[in-house]
N, CA, C and O atoms as a Tinker XYZ file with bonds, in Angstrom:
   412  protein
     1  N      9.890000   57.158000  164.256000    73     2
     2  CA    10.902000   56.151000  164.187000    64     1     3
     3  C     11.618000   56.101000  165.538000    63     2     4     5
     4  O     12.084000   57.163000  165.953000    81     3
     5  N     11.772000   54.912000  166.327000    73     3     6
     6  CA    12.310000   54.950000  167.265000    64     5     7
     7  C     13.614000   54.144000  167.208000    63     6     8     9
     8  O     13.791000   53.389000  166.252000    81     7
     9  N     14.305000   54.230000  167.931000    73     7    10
    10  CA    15.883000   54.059000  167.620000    64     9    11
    11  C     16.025000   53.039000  169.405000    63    10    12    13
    12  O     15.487000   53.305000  170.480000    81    11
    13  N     17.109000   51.708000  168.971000    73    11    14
    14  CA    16.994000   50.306000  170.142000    64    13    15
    15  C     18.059000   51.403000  170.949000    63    14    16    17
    16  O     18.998000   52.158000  170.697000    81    15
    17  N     16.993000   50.801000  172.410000    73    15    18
    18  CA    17.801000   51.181000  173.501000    64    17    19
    19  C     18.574000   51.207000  173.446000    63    18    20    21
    20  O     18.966000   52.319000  173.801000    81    19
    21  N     19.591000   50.382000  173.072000    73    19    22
    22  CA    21.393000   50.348000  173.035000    64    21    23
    23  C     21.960000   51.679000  172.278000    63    22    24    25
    24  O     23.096000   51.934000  172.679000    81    23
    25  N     21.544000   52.483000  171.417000    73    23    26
    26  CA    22.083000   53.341000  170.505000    64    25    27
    27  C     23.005000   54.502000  171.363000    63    26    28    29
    28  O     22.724000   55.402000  172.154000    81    27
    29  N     24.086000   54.044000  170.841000    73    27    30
    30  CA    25.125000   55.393000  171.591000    64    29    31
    31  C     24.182000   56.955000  171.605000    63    30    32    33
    32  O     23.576000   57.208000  170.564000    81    31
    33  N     24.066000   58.043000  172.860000    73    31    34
    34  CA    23.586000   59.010000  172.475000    64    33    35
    35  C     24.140000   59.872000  171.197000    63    34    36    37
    36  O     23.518000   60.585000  170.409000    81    35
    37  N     25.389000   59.583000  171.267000    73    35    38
    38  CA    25.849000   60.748000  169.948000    64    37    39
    39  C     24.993000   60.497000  168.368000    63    38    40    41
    40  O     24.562000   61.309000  167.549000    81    39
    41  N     24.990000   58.928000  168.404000    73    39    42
    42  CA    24.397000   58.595000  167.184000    64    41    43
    43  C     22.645000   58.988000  167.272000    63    42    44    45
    44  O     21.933000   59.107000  166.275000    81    43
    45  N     22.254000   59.123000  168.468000    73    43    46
    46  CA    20.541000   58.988000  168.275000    64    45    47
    47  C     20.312000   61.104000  168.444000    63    46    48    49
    48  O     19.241000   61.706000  168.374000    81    47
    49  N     21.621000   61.678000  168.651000    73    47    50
    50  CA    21.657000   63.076000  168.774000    64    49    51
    51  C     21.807000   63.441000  167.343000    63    50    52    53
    52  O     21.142000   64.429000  167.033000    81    51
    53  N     22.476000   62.926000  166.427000    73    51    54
    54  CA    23.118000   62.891000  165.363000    64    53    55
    55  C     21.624000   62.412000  164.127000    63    54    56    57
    56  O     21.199000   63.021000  163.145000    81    55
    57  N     21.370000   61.648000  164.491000    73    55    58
    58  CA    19.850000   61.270000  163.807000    64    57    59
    59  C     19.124000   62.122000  163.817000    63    58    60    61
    60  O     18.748000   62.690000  162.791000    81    59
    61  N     18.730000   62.435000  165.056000    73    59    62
    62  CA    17.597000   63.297000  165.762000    64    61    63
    63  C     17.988000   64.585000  164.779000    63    62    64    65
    64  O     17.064000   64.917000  164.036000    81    63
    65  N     19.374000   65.461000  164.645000    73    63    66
    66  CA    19.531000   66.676000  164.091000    64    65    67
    67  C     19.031000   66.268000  162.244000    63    66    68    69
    68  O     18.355000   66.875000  161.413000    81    67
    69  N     19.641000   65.194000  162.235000    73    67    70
    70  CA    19.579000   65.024000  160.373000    64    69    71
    71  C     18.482000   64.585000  159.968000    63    70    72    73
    72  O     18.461000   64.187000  158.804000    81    71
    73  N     17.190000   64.509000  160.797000    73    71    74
    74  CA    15.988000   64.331000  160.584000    64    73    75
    75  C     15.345000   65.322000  161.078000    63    74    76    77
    76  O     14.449000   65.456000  160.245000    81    75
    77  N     15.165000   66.190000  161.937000    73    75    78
    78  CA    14.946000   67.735000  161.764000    64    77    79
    79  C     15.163000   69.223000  160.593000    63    78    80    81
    80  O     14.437000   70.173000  160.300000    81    79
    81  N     16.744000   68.716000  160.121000    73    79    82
    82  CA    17.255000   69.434000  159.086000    64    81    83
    83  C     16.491000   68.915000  157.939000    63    82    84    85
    84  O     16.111000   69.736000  157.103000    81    83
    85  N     16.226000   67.731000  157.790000    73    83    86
    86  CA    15.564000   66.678000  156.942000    64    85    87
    87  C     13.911000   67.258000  156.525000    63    86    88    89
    88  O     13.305000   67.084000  155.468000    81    87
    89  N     13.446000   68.027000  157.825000    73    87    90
    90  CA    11.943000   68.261000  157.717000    64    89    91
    91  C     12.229000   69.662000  156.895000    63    90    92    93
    92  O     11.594000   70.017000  155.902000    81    91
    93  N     13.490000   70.505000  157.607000    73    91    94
    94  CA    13.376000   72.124000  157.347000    64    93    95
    95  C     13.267000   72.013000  155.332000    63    94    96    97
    96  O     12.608000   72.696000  154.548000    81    95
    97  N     14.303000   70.760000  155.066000    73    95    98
    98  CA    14.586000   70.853000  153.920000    64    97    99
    99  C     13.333000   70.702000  152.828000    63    98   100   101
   100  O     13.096000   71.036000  151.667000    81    99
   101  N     12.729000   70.049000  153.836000    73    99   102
   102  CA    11.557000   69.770000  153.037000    64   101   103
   103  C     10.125000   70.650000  152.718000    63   102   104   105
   104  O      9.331000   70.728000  151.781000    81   103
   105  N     10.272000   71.230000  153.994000    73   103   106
   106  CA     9.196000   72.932000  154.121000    64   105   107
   107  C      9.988000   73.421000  152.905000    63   106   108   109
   108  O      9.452000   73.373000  151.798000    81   107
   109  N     11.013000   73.805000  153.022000    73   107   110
   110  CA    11.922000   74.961000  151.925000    64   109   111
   111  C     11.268000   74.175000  150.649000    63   110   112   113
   112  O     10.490000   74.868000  149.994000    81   111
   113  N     11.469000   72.797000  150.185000    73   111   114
   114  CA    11.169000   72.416000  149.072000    64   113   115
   115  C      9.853000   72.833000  148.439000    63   114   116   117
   116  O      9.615000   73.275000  147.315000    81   115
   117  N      9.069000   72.570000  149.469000    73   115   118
   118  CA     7.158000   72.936000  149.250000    64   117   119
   119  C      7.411000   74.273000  148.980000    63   118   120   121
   120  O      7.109000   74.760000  147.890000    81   119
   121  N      7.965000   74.952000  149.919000    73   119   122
   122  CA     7.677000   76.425000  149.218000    64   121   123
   123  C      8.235000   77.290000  148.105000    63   122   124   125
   124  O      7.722000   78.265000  147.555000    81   123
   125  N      9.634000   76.592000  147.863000    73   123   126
   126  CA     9.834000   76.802000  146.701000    64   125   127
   127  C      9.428000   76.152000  145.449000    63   126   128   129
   128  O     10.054000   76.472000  144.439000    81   127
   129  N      8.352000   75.172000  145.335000    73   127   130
   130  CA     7.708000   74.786000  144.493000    64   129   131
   131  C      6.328000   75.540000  144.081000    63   130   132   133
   132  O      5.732000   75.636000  143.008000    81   131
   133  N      6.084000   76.018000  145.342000    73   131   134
   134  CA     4.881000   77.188000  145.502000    64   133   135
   135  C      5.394000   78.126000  144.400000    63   134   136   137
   136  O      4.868000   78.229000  143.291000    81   135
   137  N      6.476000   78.800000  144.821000    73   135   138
   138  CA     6.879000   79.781000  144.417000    64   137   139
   139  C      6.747000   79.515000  142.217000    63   138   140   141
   140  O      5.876000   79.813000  141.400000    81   139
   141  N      8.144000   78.821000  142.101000    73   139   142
   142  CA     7.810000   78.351000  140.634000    64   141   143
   143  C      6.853000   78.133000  140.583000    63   142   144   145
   144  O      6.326000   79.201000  140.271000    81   143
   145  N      5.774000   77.083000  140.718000    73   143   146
   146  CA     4.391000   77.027000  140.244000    64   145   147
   147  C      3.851000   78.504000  139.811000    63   146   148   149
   148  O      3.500000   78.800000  138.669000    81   147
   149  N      3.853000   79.437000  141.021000    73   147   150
   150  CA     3.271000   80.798000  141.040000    64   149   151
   151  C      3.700000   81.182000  139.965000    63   150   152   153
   152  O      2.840000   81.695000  139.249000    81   151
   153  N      4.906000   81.128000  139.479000    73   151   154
   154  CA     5.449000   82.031000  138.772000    64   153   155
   155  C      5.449000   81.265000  137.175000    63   154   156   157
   156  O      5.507000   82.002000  136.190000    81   155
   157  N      5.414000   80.503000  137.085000    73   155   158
   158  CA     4.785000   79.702000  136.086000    64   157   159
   159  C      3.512000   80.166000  135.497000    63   158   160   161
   160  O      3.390000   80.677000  134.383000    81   159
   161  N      2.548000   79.931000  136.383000    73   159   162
   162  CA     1.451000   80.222000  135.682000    64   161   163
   163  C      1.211000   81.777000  135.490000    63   162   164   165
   164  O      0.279000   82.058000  134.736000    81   163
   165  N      1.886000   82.794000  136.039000    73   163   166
   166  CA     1.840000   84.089000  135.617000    64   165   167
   167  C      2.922000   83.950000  134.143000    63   166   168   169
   168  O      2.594000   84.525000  133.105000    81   167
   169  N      3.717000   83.441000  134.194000    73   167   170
   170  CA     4.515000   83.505000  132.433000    64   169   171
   171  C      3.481000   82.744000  131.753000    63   170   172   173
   172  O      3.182000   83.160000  130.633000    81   171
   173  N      3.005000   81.946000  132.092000    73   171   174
   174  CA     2.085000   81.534000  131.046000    64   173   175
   175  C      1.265000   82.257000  130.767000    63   174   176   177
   176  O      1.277000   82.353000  129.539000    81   175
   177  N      0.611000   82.781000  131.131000    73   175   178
   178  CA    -0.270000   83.797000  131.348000    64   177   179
   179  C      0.105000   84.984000  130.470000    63   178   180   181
   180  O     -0.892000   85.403000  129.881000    81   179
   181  N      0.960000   85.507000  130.252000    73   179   182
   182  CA     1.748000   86.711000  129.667000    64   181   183
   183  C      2.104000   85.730000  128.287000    63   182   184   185
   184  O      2.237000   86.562000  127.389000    81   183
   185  N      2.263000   84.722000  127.848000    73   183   186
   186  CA     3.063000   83.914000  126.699000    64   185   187
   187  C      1.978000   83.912000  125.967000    63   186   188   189
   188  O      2.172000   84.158000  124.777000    81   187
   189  N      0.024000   83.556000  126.553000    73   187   190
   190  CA    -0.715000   83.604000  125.949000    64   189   191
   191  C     -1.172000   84.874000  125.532000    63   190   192   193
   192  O     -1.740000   84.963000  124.444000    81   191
   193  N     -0.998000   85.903000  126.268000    73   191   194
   194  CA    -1.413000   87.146000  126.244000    64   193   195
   195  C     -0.681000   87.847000  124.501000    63   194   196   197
   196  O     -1.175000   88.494000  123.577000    81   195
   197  N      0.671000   87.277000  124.780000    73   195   198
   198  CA     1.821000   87.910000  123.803000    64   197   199
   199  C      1.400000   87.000000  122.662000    63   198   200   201
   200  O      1.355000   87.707000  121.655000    81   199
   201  N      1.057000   85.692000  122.356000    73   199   202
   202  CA     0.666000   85.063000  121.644000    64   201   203
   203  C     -0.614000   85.090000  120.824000    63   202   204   205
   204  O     -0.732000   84.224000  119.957000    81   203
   205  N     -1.624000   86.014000  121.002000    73   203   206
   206  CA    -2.636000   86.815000  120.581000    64   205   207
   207  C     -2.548000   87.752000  120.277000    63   206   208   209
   208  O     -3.293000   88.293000  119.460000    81   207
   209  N     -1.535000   88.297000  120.876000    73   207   210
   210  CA    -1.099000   89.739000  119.770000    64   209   211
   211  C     -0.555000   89.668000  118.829000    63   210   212   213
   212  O     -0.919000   90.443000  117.944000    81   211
   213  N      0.340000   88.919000  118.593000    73   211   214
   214  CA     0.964000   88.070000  117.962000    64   213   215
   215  C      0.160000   87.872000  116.633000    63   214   216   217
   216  O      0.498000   88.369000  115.559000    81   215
   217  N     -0.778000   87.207000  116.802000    73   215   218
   218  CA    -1.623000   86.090000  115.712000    64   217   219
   219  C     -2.844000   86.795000  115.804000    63   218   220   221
   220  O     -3.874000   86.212000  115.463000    81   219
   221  N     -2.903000   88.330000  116.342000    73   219   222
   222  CA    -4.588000   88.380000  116.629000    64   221   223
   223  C     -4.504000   89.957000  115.210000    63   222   224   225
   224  O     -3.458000   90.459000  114.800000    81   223
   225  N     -5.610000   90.270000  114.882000    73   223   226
   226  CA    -5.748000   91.193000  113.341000    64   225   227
   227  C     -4.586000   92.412000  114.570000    63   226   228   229
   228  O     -4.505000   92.439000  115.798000    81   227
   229  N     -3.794000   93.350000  113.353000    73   227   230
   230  CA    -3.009000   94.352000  113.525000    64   229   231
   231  C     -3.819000   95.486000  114.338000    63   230   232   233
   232  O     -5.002000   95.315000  114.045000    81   231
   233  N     -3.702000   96.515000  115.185000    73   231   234
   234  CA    -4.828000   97.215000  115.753000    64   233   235
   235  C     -4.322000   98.758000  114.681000    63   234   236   237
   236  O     -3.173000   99.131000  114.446000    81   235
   237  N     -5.510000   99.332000  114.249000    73   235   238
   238  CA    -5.305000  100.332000  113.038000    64   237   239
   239  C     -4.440000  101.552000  113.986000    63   238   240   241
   240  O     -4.785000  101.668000  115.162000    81   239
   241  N     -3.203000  102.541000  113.397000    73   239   242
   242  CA    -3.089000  102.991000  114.082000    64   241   243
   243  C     -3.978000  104.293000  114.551000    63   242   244   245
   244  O     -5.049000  104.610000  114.035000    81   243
   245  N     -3.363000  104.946000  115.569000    73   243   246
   246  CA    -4.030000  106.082000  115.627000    64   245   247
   247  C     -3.453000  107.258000  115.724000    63   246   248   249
   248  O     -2.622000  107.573000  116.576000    81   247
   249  N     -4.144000  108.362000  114.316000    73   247   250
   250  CA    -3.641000  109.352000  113.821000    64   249   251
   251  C     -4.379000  110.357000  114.352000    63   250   252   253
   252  O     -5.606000  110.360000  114.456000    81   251
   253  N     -3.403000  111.466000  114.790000    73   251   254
   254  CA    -4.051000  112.778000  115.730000    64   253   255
   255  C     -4.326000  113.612000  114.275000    63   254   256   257
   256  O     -3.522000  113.603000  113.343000    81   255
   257  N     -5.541000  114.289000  114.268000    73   255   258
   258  CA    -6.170000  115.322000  112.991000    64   257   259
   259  C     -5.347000  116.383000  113.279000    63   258   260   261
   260  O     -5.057000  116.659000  114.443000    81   259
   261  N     -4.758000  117.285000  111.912000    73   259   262
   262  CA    -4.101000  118.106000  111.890000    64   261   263
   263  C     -4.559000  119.562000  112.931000    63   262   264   265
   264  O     -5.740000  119.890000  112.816000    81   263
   265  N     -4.000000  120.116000  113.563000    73   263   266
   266  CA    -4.200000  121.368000  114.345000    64   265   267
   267  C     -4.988000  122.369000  113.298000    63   266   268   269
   268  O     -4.354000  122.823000  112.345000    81   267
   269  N     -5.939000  122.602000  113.423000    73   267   270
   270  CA    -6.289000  123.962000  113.188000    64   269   271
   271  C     -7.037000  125.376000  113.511000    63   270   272   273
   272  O     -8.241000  125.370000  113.766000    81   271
   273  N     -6.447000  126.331000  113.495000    73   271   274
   274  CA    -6.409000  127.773000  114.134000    64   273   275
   275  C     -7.919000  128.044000  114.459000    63   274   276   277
   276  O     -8.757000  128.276000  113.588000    81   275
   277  N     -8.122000  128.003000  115.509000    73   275   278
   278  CA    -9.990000  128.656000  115.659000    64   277   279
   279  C     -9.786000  129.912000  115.594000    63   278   280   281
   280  O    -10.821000  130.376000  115.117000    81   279
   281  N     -8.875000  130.952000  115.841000    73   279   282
   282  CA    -8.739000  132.655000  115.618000    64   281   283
   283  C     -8.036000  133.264000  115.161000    63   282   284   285
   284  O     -6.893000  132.994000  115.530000    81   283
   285  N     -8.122000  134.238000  114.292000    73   283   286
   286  CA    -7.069000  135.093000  113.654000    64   285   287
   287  C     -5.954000  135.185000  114.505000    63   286   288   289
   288  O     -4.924000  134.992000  113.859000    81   287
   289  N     -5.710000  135.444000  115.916000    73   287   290
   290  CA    -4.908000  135.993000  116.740000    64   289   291
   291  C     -3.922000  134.360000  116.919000    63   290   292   293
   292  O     -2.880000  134.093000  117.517000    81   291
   293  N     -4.463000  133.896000  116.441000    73   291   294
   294  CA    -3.609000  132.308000  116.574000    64   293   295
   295  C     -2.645000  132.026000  115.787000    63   294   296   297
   296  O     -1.642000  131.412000  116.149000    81   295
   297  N     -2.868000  132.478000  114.542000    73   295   298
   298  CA    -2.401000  132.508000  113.159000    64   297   299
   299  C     -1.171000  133.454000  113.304000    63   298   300   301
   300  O     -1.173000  134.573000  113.819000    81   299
   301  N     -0.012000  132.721000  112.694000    73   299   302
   302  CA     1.397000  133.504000  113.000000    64   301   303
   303  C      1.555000  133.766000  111.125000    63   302   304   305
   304  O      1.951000  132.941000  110.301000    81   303
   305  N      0.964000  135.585000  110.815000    73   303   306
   306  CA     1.586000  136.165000  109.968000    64   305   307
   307  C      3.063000  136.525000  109.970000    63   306   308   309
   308  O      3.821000  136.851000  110.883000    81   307
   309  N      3.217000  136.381000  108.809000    73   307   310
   310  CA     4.554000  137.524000  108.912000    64   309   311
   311  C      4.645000  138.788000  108.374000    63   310   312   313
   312  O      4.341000  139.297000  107.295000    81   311
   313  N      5.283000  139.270000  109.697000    73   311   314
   314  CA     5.093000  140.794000  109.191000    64   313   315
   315  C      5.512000  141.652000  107.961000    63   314   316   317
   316  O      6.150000  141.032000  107.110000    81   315
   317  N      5.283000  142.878000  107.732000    73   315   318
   318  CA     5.328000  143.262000  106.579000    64   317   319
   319  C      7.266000  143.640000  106.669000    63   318   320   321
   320  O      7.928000  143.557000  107.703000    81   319
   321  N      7.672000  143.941000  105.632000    73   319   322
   322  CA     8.860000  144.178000  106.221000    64   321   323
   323  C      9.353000  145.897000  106.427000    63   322   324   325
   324  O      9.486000  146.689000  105.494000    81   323
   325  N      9.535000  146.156000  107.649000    73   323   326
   326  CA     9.681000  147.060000  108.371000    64   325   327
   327  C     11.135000  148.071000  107.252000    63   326   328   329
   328  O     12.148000  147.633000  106.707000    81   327
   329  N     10.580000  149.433000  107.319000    73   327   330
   330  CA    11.798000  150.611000  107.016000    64   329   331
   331  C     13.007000  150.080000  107.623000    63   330   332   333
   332  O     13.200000  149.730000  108.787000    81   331
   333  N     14.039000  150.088000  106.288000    73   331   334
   334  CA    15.389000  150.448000  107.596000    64   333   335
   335  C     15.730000  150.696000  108.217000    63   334   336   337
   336  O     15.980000  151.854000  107.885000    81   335
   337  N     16.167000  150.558000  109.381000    73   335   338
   338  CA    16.548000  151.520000  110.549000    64   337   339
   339  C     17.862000  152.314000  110.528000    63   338   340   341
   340  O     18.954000  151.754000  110.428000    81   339
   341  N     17.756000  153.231000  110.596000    73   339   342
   342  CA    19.058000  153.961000  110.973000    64   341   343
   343  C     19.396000  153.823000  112.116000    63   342   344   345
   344  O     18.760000  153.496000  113.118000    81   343
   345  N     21.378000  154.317000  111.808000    73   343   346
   346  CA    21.859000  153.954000  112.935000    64   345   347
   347  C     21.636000  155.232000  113.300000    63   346   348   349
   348  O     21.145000  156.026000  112.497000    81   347
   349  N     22.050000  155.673000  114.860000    73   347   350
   350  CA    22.145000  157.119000  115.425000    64   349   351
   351  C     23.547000  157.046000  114.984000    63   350   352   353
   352  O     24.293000  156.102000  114.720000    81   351
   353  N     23.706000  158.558000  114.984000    73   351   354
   354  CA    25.229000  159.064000  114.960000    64   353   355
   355  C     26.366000  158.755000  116.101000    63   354   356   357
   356  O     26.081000  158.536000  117.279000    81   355
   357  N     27.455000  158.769000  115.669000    73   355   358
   358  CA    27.948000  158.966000  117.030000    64   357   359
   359  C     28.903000  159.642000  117.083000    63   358   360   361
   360  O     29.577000  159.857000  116.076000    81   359
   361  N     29.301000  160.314000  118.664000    73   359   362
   362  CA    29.922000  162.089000  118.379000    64   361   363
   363  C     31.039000  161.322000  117.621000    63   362   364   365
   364  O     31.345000  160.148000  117.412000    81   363
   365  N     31.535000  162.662000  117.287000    73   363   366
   366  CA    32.620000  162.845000  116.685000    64   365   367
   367  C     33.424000  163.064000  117.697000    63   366   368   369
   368  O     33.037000  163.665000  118.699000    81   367
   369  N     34.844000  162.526000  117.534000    73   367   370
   370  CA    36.240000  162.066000  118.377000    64   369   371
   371  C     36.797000  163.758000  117.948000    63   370   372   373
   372  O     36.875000  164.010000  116.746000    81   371
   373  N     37.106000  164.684000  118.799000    73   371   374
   374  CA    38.067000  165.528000  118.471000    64   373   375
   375  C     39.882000  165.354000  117.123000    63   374   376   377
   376  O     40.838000  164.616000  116.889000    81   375
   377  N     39.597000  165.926000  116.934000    73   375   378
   378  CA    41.360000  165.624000  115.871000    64   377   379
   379  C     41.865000  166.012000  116.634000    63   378   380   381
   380  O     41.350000  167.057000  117.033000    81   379
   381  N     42.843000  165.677000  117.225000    73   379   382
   382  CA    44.258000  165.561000  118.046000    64   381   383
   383  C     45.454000  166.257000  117.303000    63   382   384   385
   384  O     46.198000  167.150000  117.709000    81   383
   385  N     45.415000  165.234000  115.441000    73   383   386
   386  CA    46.196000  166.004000  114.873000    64   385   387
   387  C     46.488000  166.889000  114.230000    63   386   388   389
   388  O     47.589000  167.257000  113.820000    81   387
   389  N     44.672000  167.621000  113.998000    73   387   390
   390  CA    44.911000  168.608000  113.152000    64   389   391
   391  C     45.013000  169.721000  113.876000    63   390   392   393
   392  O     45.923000  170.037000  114.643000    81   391
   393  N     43.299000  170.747000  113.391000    73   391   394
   394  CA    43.008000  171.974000  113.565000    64   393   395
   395  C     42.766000  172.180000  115.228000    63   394   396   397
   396  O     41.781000  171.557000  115.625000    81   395
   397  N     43.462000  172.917000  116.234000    73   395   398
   398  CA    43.121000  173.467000  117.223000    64   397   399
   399  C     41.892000  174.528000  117.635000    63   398   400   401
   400  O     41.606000  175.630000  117.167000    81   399
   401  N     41.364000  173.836000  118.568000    73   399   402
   402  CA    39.969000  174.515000  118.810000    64   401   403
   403  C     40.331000  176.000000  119.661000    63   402   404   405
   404  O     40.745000  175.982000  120.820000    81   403
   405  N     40.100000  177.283000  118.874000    73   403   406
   406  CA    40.580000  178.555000  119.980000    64   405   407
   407  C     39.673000  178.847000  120.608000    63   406   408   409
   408  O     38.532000  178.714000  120.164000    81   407
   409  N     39.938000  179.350000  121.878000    73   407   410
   410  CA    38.650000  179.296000  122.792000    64   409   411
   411  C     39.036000  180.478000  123.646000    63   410   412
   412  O     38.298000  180.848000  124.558000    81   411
């Protein structure tokens, strides 16, 4: 677009910027349309995914088989139950108030 000789410079400086800003705005637009698009078709993508699980047969669950002992030594008996224990003694405290020890 060319602009008549006569055009004050401020106005054809003034054009010139708001048709530059004009292009940037428009790169930004494309690529943020890139962007949504992109991101679009990955949610879609996941909506169909979730939408088959959804509507698709239940998956059976899965049950771990009970543990069992391959060796005696694995196997937690309980023990038999052990004698009482006694306590040990413990000395005897001198009497203070009675009988005096003669020595």
């Amino acid at each position: 677009m060319s602009l008549p000789a006569d055009t004050p410079s401020a106005i054809a400086d003034a054009l010139g910027y708001l048709q530059h800003y004009l292009q940037e705005l428009t790169e930004r637009q494309k690529a943020s349309e890139q962007v949504i698009n992109t991101t679009l078709v990955g949610l879609t993508a996941q909506l169909q995914q979730l939408t088959q699980l959804m509507t698709g047969p239940a998956p059976t669950p899965t049950v771990a088989p009970p543990l069992i002992p391959t060796s005696p030594s694995s196997v937690l008996v309980p023990s038999a139950p052990s004698k009482q224990r006694t306590r040990p003694k413990l000395p005897s405290f001198p009497n203070f108030f009675g009988e005096r020890n003669s020595g």
